[in-house]
C-alpha positions as CSV (number, residue, x, y, z in Angstrom):
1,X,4.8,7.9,30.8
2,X,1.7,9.8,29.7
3,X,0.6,8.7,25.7
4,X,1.7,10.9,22.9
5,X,-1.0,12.7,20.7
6,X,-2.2,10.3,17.8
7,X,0.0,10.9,15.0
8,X,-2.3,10.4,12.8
9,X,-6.5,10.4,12.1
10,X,-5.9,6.8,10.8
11,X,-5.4,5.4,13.8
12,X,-8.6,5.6,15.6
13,X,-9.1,2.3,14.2
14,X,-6.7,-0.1,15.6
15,X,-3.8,-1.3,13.9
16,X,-3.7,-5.1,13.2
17,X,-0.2,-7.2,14.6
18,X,-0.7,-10.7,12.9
19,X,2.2,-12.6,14.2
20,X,2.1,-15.7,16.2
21,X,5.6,-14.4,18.5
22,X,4.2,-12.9,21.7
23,X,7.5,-11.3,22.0
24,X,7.1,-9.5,18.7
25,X,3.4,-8.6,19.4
26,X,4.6,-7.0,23.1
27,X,7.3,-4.8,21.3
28,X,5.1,-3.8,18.7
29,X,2.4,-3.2,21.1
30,X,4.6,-1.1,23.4
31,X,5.9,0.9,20.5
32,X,2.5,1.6,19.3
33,X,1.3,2.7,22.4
34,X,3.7,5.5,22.8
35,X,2.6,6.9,19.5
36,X,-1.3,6.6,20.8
37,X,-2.1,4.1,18.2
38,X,-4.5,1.2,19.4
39,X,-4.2,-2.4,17.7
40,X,-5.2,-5.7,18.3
41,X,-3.8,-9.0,18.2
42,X,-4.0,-12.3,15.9
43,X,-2.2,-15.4,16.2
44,X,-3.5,-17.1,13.3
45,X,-4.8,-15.9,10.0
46,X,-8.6,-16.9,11.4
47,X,-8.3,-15.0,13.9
48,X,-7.2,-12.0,11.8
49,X,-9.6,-13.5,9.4
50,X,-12.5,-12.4,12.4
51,X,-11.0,-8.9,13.8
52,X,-10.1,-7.7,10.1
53,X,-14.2,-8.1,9.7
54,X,-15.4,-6.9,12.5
55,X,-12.8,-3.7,12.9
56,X,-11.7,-2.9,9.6
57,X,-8.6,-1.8,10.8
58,X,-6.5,1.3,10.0
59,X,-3.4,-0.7,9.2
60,X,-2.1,-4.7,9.0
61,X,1.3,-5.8,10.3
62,X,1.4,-9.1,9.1
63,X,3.9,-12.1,9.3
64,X,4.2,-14.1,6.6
65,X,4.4,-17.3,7.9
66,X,1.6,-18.3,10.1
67,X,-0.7,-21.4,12.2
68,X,-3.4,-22.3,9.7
69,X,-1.8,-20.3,6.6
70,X,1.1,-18.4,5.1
71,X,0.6,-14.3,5.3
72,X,1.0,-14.3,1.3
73,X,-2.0,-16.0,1.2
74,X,-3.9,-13.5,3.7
75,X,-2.5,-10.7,1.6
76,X,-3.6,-12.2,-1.4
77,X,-7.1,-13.1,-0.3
78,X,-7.8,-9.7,1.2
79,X,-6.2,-7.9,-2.2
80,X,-9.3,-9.3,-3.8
81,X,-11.9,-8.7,-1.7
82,X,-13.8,-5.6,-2.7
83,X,-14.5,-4.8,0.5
84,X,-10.8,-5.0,2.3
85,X,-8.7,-4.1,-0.5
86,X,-7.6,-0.6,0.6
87,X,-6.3,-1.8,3.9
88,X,-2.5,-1.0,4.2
89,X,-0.6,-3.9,4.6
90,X,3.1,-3.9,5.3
91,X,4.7,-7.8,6.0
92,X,7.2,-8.4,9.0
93,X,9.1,-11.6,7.4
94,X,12.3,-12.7,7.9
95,X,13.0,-13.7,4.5
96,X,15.2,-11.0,2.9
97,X,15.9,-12.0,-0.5
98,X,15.0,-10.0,-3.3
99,X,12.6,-12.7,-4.7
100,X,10.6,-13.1,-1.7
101,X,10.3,-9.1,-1.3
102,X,9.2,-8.6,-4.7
103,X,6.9,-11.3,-4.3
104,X,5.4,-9.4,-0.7
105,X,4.8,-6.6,-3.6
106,X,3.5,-8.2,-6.2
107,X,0.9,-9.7,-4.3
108,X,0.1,-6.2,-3.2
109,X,2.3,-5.3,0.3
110,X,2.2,-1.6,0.8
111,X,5.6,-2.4,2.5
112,X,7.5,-4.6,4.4
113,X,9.7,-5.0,7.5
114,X,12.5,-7.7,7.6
115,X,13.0,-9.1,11.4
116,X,14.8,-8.2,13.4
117,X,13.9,-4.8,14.2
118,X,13.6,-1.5,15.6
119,X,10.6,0.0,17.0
120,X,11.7,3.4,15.7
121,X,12.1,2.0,12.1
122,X,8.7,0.1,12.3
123,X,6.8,3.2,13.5
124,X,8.9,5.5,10.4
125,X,7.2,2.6,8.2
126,X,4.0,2.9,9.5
127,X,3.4,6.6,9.5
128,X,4.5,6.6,6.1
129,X,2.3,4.9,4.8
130,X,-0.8,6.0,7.0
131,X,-0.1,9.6,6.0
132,X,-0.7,8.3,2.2
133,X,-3.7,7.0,3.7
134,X,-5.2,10.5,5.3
135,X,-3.6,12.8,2.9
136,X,-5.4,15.1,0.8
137,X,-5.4,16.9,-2.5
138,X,-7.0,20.1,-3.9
139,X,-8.3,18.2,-6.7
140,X,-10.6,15.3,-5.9
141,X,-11.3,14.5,-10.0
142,X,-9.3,13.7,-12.5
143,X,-10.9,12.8,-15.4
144,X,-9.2,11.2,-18.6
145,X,-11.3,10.3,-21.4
146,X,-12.4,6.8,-19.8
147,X,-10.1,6.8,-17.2
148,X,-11.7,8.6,-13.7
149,X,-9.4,8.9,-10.3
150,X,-11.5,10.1,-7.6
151,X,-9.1,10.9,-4.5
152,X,-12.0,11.2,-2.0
153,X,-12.9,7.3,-2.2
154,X,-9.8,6.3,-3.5
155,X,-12.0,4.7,-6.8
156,X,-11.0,4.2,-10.4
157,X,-13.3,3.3,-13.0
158,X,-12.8,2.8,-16.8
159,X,-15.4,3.2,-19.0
160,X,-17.4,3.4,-15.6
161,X,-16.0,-0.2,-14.8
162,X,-14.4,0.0,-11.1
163,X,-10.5,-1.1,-10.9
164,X,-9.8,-2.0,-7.9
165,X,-6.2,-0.7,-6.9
166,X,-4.5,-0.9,-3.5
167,X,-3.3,2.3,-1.4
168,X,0.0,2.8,-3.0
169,X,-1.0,1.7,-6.4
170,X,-3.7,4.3,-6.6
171,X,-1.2,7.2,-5.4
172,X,1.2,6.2,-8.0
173,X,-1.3,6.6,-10.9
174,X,-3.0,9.5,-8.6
175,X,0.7,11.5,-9.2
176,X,1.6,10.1,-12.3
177,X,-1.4,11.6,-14.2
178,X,-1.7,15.1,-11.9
179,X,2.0,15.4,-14.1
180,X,0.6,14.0,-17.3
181,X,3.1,13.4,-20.0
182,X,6.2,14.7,-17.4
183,X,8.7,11.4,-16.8
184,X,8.8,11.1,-13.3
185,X,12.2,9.4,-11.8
186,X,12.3,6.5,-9.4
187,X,13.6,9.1,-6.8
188,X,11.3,11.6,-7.1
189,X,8.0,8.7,-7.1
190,X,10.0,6.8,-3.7
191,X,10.2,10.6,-2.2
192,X,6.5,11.3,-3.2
193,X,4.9,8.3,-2.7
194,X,7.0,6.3,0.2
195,X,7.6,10.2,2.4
196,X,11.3,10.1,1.5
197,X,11.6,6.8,3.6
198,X,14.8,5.5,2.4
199,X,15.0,2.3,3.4
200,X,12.7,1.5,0.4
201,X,14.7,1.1,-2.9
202,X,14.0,1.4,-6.7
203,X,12.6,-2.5,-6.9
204,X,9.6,-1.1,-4.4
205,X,8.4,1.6,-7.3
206,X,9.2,-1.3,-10.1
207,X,7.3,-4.0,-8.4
208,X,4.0,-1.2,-7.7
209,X,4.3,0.1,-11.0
210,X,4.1,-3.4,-12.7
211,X,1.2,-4.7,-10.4
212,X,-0.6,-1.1,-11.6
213,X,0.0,-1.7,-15.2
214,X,-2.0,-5.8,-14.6
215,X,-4.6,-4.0,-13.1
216,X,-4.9,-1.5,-16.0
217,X,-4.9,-4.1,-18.8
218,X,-7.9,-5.2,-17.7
219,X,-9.4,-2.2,-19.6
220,X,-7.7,-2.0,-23.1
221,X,-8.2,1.8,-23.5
222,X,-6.0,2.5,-20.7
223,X,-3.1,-0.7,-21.2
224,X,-0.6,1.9,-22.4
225,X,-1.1,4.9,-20.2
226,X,1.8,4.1,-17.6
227,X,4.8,4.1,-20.1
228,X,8.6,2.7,-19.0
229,X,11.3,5.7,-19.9
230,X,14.5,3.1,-20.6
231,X,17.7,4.7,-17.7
232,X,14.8,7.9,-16.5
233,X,11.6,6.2,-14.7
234,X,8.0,6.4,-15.6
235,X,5.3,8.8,-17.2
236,X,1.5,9.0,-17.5
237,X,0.3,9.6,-21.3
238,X,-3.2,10.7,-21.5
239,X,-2.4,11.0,-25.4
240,X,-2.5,7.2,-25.0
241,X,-6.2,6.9,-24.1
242,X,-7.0,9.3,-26.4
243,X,-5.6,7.6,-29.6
244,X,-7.4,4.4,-28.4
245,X,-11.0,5.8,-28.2
């Protein structure tokens, strides 16, 4: 069977399976194959440790439990590495609950996957969340007071101090300030942001938009910019930073 056209830019560069199931790495591999997407394999999180340095790859499926160290911990480590912190990362666990998937998002998972299944619902996930990572705006600068969001690099800076913000963390402030002072729903930020993929709930825009605000406190000029709207969803006040300089 002759190899569809790459459905995407991102993946030129291979996707990363981290998972020590050869069975799980064969179906993924098989899956990605069809949709002309290269990846490579890692059994342990040294050897992801290596290929995620020497590749940079487009996109991580990673387990979360692993030889030589959990896939929290990977996530984690690579979340605050200047250098790897844009890599999507979407987690393939088979714990379910609700803490242990807020935890995968607090700690900065673009998404997850719970095992078992589907190749056609791991490849939906996946090209969700690599067309965040090649899509493109007319406007490259936004610029308020302190507060700079340059879409080319994906870079924020405060008071010309970098933030360093993952994928979907940076389209969620990216959309939230193009529509300053508009409340936003969870709906229409999962529809935006996640491609209308509804397998993602509310907790996923909760648990991003908490992680975003952490990030933001860092910089007490922009703490309050990301405002809660009690039963509606979220807005962006630039009036905020204003006020505060």
């Amino acid at each position: 069977m002759p190899q569809r056209k790459k459905s995407t830019d991102s993946a030129s560069k291979p996707i990363l399976v981290v998972d020590d199931e050869e069975s799980i790495f064969y179906m993924v591999q098989r899956a990605l194959n069809n949709e002309g997407m290269p990846c490579r394999h890692a059994t342990d999180i040294y050897r992801a440790q290596s290929i995620i340095l020497q590749q940079r790859p487009s996109l991580i499926l990673l387990d979360w439990m692993l030889p030589g160290g959990s896939g929290i911990e990977l996530l984690r480590e690579l979340r605050q590495n200047n250098e790897m912190h844009h890599i999507p990362i979407i987690m393939l666990t088979v714990h379910d609950s609700e803490a242990n998937i807020v935890q995968a998002l607090n700690e900065g998972a673009d998404d997850y996957i719970c095992k078992p299944f589907s190749p056609r619902e791991m490849i939906s996930r996946i090209l969700a969340v690599l067309r965040r990572t090649d899509s493109h705006s007319h406007q490259s600068l936004l610029v308020c007071g302190p507060l700079v969001l340059n879409h080319d690099n994906r870079q924020v800076t405060i008071n010309e101090h970098p933030i360093k913000l993952t994928l979907t963390e940076f389209d969620l402030l990216w959309y939230l300030a193009l529509h300053d002072e508009r409340v936003l729903t969870r709906h229409q930020l999962l529809s935006e942001i996640w491609s209308g993929n509804y397998d993602i709930d509310e907790r996923t825009v909760d648990a991003n938009i908490r992680r975003l605000r952490r990030r933001l406190r860092s910089q007490p000029d922009c703490s309050g910019v990301v405002q809660t709207i009690y039963g509606v969803g979220y807005r962006f006040s630039k009036a905020t930073i204003e006020r505060s300089v």
